[in-house]
N, C-alpha and C positions, 0 to 999 in steps of 0.2 A: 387425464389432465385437461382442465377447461384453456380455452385461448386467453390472453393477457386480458384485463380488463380494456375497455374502449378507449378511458381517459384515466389516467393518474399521474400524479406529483410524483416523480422519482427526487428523490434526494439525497443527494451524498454532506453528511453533516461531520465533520474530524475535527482536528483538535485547532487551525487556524483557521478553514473558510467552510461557508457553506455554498453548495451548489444544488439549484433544482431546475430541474426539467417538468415542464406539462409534455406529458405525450398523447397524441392523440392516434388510437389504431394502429398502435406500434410506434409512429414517426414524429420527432421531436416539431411541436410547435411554436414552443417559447422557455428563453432561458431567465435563469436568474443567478448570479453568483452575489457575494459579499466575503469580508475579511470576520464576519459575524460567527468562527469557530468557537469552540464549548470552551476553550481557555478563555475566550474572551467575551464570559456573559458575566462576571459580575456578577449581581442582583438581577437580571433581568429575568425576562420569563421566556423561556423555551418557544411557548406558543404563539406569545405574542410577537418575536423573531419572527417565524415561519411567517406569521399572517402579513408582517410586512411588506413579504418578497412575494406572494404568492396567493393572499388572498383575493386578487383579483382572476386569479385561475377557477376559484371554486365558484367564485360568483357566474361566471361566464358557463362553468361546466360541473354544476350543483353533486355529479352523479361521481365527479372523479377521488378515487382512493388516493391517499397519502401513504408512501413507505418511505421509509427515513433508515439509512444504513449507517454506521459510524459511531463515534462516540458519542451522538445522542443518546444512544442507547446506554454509555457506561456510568459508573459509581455518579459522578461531578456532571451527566449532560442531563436529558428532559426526565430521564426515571432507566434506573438498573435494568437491564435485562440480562439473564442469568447467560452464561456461554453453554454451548453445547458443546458434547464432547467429542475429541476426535476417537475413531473416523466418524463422518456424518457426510451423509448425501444433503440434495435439493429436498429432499421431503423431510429430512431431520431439521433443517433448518424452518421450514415453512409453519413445520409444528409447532416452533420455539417463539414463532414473533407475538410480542406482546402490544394490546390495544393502550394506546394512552386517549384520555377524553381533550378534547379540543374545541376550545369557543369556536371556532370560525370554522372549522375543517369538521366537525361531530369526533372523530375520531384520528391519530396518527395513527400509523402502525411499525413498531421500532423492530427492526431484524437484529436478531442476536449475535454476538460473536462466537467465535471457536476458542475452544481449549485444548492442553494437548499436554497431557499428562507421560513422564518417561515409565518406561514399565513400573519403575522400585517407587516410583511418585516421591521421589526426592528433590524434582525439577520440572515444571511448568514454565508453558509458555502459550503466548495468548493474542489473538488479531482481532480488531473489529474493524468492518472497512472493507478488506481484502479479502475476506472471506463472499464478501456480495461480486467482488472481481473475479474471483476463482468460479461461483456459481455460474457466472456468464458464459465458461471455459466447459465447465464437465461434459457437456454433452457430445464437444467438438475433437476430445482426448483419447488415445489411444485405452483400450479397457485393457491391457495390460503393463500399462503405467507410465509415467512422466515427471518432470518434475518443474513446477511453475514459479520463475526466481519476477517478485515485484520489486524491483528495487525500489530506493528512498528515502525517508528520514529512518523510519527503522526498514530494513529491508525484509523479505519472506521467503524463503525458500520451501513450496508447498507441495511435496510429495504429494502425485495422485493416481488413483487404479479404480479399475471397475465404476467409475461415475460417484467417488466418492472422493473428500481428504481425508487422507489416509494420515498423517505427520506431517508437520513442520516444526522450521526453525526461524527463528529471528536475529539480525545482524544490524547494529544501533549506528552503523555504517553513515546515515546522511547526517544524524546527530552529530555524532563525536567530531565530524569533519567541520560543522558549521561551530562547534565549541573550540574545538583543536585551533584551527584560524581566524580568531576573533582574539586577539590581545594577547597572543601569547607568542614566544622564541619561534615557532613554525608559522605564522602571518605571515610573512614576507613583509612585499609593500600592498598588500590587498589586492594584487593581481587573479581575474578569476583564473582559475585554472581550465585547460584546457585540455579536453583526455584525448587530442592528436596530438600532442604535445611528447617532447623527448623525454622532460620531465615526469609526466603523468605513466609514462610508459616504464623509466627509473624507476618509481616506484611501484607499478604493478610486481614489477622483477625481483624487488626488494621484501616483498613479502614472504618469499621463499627462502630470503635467509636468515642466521643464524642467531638470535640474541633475542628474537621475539617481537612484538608488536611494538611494547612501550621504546625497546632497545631503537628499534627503526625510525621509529615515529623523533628520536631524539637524534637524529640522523642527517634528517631533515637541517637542524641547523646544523651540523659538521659540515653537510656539504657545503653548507652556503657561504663557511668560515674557509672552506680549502677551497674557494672559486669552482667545485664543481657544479653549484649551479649558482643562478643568481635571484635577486629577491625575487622578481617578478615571478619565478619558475616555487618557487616552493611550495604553494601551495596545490600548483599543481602535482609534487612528486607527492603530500600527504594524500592528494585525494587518490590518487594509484597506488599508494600503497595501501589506504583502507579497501578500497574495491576490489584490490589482488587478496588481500586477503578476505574479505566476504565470501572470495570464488574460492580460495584455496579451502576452506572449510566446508564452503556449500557442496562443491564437488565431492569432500568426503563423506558429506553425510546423505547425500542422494547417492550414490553410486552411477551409477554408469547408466541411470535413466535416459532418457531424451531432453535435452534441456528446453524450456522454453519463455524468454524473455518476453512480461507483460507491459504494455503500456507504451508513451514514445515521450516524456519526457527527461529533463536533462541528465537524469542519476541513469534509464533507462541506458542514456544514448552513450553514458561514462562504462558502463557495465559492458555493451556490447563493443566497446571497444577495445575495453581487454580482454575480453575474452575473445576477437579476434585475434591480437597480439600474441597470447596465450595457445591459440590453437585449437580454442576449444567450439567443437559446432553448437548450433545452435539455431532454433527458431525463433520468429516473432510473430505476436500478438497484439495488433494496434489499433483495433478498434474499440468502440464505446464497452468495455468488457464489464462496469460496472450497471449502468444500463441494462445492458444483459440479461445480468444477472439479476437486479430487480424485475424484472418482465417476469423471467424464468420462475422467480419466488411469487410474483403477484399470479400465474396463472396456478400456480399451485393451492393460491389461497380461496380459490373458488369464485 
């Protein structure tokens, strides 16, 4: 494996922002973020975005590579690139990424997502994004296995072994919450919720009983009808009971790996606090892990 390239544009590009880094010899020199995510191009042109934010980096450092991780790469961003399948290492991926041509840049380079097929291929499930976070990780993982929970709008639960992903799963966990409390009988008064909260903790607990998700989730306003909680509190007990339940099933379907929570924020910070609540151990991972990960994929790419 060669060292990371000297200078390159990392770029994390998903479905509401994009963010890029100039690094130079490893160490970040200059940022760039916008709300400019692949939902929100419209008509526009892919290329001419990036040039935006960042063609002042190529001019200053003519020599530096562009990798772009994210939904750029899927169906609706700069150009498809196919998923690879699980399991796949750092060098399954590095194979996979596809060149796009670039007025200002000569070339991007868009890293692929993961797929993840159930044995009987009755059921797929699919990451772009996290899989460039997870890359940042494998080197640093026990090689007889882990399991790497990203929480979020969709969250990931990434079985991994021997410096590969091995399986996962996804939980639409930060979704359902921000839809669930948006206009409807579990809103409250729009209070954020808070996962030290008596409330957020009621509902982690509630996850484990009986009548099911939706049953719980309608719960939410019973309590608020028999004063056991009050508006402000409700929506903290819906987002404790989606994250208890993300955990209850996560933990089923990792077994008894080593847990280890990616990233630091706020779905992060809701997760590790039930899962303290819960009992359950656990490590963290809170550095730039997507960074990382593109380093890891750029020095692979020669």
């Amino acid at each position: 494996m060669t060292p990371p390239p000297a200078a390159l544009i990392a770029v994390d590009w998903g479905s509401t922002h994009l963010r890029a880094k100039l690094v130079l010899d490893g160490r970040v020199a200059a940022l760039a973020s916008s709300l400019d995510g692949i939902r929100h191009l419209a008509d526009r042109d892919c290329d001419a975005i990036l040039a935006s934010h960042c063609a002042a980096w190529r001019h200053t450092h003519p020599e530096a590579r562009v990798l772009v991780s994210g939904m750029a790469g899927a169906r609706e961003g700069w150009r498809e690139v196919p998923y690879v399948l699980a399991p796949c290492g750092l060098d399954d991926l590095a194979s996979a990424v596809v060149p796009v041509p670039s007025e200002t840049f000569g070339e991007a380079l868009l890293v692929p997502g993961v797929r993840c097929d159930d044995p009987d291929r009755t059921t797929t499930d699919v990451m772009r994004g996290e899989e460039t976070q997870v890359a940042g990780l494998l080197d640093t993982l026990p090689a007889d296995g882990s399991v790497l929970c990203l929480p979020g709008t969709h969250s990931k639960w990434v079985v991994c072994r021997g410096g590969r992903i091995e399986t996962f799963r996804t939980w639409l966990t930060g979704e359902a919450y921000e839809r669930l409390t948006r206009d409807s009988l579990v809103s409250g008064d729009g209070s954020p919720a808070d996962p030290e909260s008596d409330a957020f903790r009621l509902g982690v607990e509630s996850a484990e009983g009986p009548g099911g998700l939706l049953h719980r989730i309608f719960l939410g306003r019973t309590h608020l009808l028999a004063g056991r909680l009050a508006a402000s509190e409700v929506r903290g007990y819906v987002s404790g009971l989606l994250v208890g339940h993300e955990i209850r099933e996560g933990l089923a379907f990792s077994g008894d790996l080593p847990l280890i929570l990616v990233g630091d924020s706020p779905a992060v910070a809701a997760t590790a606090s039930a899962l303290r609540h819960l009992g359950v151990a656990h490590g963290r991972a809170s550095g730039d892990a997507h960074l990382d990960g593109l380093l890891a994929l750029a020095a692979r790419l020669g």
